[in-house]
N, C-alpha and C positions, 0 to 999 in steps of 0.2 A: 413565542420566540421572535416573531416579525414584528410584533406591536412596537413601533416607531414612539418615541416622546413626542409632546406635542411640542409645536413651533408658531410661530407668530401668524402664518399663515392658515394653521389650522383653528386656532381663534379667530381668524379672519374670517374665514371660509363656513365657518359656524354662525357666526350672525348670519351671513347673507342667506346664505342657505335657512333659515330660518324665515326672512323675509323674500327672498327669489329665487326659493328653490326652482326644482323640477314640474312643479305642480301649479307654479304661479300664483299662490293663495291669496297674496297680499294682494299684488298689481290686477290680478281679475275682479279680486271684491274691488279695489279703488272702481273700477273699470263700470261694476256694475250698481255701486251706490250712486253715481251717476247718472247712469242711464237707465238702471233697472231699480229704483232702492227698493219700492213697495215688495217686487219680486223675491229681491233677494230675504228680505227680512221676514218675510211671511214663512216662507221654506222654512228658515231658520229658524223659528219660533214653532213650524210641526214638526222640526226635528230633521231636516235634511241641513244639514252643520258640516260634513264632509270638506268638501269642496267650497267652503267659504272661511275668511282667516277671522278668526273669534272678535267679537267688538270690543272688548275691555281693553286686551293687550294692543292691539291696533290702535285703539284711542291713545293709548299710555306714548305709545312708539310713534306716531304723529305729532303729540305735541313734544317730547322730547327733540324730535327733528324739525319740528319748529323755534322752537326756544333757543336749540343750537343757530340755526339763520339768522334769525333776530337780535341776538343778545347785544346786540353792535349797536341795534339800530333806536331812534327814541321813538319811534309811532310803532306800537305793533299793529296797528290797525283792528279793533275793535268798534260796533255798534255805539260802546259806551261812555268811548273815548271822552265826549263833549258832559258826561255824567255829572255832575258835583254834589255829594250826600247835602252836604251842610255848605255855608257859607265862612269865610275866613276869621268873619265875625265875633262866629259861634268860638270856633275853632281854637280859635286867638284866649278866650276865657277861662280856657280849662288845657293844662297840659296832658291829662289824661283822654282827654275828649275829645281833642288835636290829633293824639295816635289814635284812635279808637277812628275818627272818623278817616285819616288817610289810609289806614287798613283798609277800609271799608270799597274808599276809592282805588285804592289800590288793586282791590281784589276783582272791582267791574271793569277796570280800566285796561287791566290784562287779556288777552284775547283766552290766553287758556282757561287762566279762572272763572273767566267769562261762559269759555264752552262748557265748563264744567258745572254752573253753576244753570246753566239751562238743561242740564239733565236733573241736576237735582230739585226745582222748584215745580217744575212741570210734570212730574212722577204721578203725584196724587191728583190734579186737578186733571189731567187725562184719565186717570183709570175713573176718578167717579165721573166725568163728563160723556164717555164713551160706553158707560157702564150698561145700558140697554142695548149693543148691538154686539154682535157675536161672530167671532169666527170658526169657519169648518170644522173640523180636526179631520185627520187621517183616518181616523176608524167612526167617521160619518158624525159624530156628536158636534153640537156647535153650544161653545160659550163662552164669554166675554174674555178679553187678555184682563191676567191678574198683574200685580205688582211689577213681580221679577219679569216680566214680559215686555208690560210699559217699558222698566228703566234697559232692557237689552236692546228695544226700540228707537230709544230717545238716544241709548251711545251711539246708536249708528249714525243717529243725526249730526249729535257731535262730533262724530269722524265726517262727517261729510262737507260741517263748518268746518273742520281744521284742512282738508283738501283741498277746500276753494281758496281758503285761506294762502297756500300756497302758489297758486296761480294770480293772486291777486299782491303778491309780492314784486314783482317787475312793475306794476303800475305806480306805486309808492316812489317811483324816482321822477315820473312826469310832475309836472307841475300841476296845481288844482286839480288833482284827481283824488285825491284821500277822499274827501268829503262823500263823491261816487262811490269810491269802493264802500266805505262805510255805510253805506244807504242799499247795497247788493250786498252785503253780509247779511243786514238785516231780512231783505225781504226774500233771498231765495236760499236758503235754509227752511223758512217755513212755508214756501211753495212744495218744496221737497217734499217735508213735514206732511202735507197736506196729500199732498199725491198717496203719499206712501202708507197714511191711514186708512184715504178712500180703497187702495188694493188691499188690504187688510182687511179690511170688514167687506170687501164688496156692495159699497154705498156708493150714492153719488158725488161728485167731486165737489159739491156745492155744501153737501153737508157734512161731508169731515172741513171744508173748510170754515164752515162758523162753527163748528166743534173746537176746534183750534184754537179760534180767533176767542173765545171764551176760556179756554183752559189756561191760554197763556195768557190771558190779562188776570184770570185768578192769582196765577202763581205768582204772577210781576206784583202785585196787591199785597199777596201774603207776607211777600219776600219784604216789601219794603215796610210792612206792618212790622215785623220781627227785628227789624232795623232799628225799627223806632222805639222798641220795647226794650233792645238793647242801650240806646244813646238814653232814655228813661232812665235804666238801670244804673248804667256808670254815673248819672248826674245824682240821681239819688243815694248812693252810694257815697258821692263825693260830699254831699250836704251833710246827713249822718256822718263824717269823720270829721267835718269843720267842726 
């Protein structure tokens, strides 16, 4: 008989509370991907999830609040920005080939697609590059992270690019400084990266870092092999219908 309707503010009051409740889930994980990522993720991975706000939906709710900042702006500032698949050349030949390839740019040239597309190419070439070294479990067994591990691994990374990514928004109004942030996008996400594998396996920091430095030239290779199989495809495809 007291249950009240709801009103604007208690939809209001629902989001935040979701993201800054009582428990701070959100602002502690930002807090400690950070300063702690290896820490936190390791936990999370034998199952101490509690006290940390889940990677997927965090990833999801990061770039959504990024998107909304940016939508104004024309540099979202990604790594890839300076990208170009193909040449105008090419491009200019085929009107199929033309969208097929500004998708394509499109898709690197985005910072979100971008982050998302570093979870997904790097999945496989870390779980088999890493595939000889093992971590603890809880109940004393040790054996290598599988699949669904890797990619819980890698969002957090990608939430970690989309954080900095936020702080690297006020510099976007200086003058000659894109090019910097562009070039600290790139390389400290996989400093992170790197740390955050060495706590994980308890290795040294030298050797998850050429583990790294392998897995992701694999995937950057694969990715742009698959690319190429694709612009293949549409061309061949186009020939067959002439």
């Amino acid at each position: 008989a007291d249950t009240h309707r709801f009103q604007t503010r208690d939809a209001l009051s629902s989001v935040l509370q979701t993201f800054w409740g009582s428990d701070n889930k959100f602002l502690n994980t930002c807090y400690l991907l950070l300063s702690q990522p290896g820490t936190l993720v390791r936990n999370f991975l034998l199952g101490k999830r509690q006290k940390y706000f889940r990677p997927i939906p965090m990833l999801f709710f990061l770039m959504a609040l990024y998107a909304a900042l940016t939508f104004w702006m024309d540099d979202v500032v990604t790594p890839y920005d300076d990208i170009s698949i193909a040449s105008e050349e090419m491009s200019s030949e085929s009107p199929t080939m033309s969208r097929v390839i500004d998708f394509v740019n499109n898709l690197f040239q985005n910072k979100i697609y971008a982050a998302l597309l570093d979870v997904l190419y790097c999945i496989i070439p870390f779980k088999y590059f890493f595939r000889h070294y093992t971590m603890e479990r809880l109940d004393g067994t040790k054996e290598p992270l599988n699949l669904a591990e890797h990619f819980f691994a890698l969002v957090y990374i990608a939430c970690i690019n989309m954080i900095l990514a936020f702080f690297a928004l006020p510099f976007l109004f200086i003058p000659d400084s894109v090019n910097f942030i562009r070039a600290l996008f790139f390389i400290l996400p996989n400093l992170v990266c790197i740390s955050m594998y060495s706590e994980i396996y308890r290795i040294k920091w030298w050797k998850s870092a050429w583990i790294n430095v392998i897995a992701i030239l694999t995937g950057t290779i694969a990715i742009m092999l698959a690319i190429l199989f694709c612009f293949g495809m549409v061309a061949g495809i186009e020939h067959v219908m002439r």
